[in-house]
C-alpha positions as CSV (number, residue, x, y, z in Angstrom):
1,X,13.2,38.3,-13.7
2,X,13.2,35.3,-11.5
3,X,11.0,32.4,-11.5
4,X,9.2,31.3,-8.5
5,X,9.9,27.6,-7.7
6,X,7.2,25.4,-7.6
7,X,6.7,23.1,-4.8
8,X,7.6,19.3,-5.7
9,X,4.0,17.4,-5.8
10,X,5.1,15.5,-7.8
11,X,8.1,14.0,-6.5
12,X,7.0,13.7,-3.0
13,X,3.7,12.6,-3.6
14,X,4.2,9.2,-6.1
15,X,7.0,7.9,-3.7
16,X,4.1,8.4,-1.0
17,X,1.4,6.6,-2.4
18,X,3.7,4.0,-3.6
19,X,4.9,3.5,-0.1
20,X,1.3,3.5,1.0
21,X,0.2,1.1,-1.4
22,X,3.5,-1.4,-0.6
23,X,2.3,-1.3,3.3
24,X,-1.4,-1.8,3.1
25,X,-1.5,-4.5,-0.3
26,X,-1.4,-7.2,1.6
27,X,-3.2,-6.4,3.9
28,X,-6.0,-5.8,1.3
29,X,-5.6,-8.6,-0.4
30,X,-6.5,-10.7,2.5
31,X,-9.3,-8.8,3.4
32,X,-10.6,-8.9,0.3
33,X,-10.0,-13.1,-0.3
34,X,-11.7,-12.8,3.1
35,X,-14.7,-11.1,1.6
36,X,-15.3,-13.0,-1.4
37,X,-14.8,-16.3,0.7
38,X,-16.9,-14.9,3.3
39,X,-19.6,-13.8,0.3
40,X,-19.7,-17.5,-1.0
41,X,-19.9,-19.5,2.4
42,X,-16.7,-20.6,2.4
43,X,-14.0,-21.7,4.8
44,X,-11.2,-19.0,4.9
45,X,-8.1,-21.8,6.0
46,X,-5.0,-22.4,3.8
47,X,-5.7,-26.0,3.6
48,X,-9.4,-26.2,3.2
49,X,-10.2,-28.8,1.1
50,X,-13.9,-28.3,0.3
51,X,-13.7,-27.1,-3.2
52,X,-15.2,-22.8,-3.4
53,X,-16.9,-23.0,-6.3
54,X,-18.4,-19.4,-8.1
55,X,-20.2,-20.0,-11.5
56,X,-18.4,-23.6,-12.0
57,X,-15.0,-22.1,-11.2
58,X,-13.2,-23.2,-7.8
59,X,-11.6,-20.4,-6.3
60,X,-9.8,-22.1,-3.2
61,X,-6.4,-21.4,-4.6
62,X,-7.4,-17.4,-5.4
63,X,-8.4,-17.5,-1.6
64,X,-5.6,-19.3,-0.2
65,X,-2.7,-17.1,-2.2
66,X,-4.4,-14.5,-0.6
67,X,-3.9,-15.4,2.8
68,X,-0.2,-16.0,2.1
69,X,-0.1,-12.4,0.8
70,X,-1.9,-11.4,4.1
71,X,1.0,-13.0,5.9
72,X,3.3,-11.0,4.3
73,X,1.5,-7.7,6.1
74,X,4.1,-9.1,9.1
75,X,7.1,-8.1,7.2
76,X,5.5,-4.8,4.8
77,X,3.8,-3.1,8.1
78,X,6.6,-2.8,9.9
79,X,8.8,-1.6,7.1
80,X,6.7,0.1,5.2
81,X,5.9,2.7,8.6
82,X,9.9,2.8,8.3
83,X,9.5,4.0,5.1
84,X,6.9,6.6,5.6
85,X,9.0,8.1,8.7
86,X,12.3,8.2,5.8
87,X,9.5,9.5,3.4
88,X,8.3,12.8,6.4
89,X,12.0,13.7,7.1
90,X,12.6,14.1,3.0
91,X,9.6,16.0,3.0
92,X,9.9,18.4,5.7
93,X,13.5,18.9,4.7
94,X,12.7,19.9,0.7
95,X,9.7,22.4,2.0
96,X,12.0,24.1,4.2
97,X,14.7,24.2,1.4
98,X,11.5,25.2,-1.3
99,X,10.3,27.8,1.5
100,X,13.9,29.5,1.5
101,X,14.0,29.2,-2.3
102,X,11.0,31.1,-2.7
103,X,11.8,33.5,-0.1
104,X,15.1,34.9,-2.5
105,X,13.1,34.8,-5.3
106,X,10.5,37.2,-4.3
């Protein structure tokens, strides 16, 4: 008795999200250092020098780290929708390979 071959979730779909997550991180970091600087009236440049102060605490280097890491959107965007194009080839190619599979099986 054969067994049917199960399709690959798995292995197709935590290469995805880490893809995903490589390409839009930065992005979402600096949206979200905008947000919090945005939430606490303060200025969003690199080199502010008017302290962001939250409950005593001043988070103008959180904020500007953040920006750098939205910089770094020019260089993950680009290769990350690289990656994705890779990552729909693969997949295409292993369901047709899974579809013939489970064709002989049955």
């Amino acid at each position: 008795m054969n067994k049917r071959p199960r399709y690959p979730f798995v292995w197709l779909g935590l290469p995805l999200a880490l893809i995903i997550l490589f390409t839009i991180g930065p992005l979402v970091l600096l949206l979200l250092g905008g947000a919090v600087a945005g939430a606490l009236g303060c200025n969003m440049p690199i080199a502010a020098t008017a302290p962001c102060l939250f409950m005593g605490a001043d988070l103008n280097e959180a904020i500007a780290i953040a920006v750098f890491f939205g910089y770094l959107a020019f260089w993950t965007v680009p290769t990350g929708t690289t990656l994705l194009g890779i990552w729909l080839v693969v997949a295409v190619i292993v369901t047709l390979i899974w579809l013939l599979r489970r064709r002989h099986a049955a």
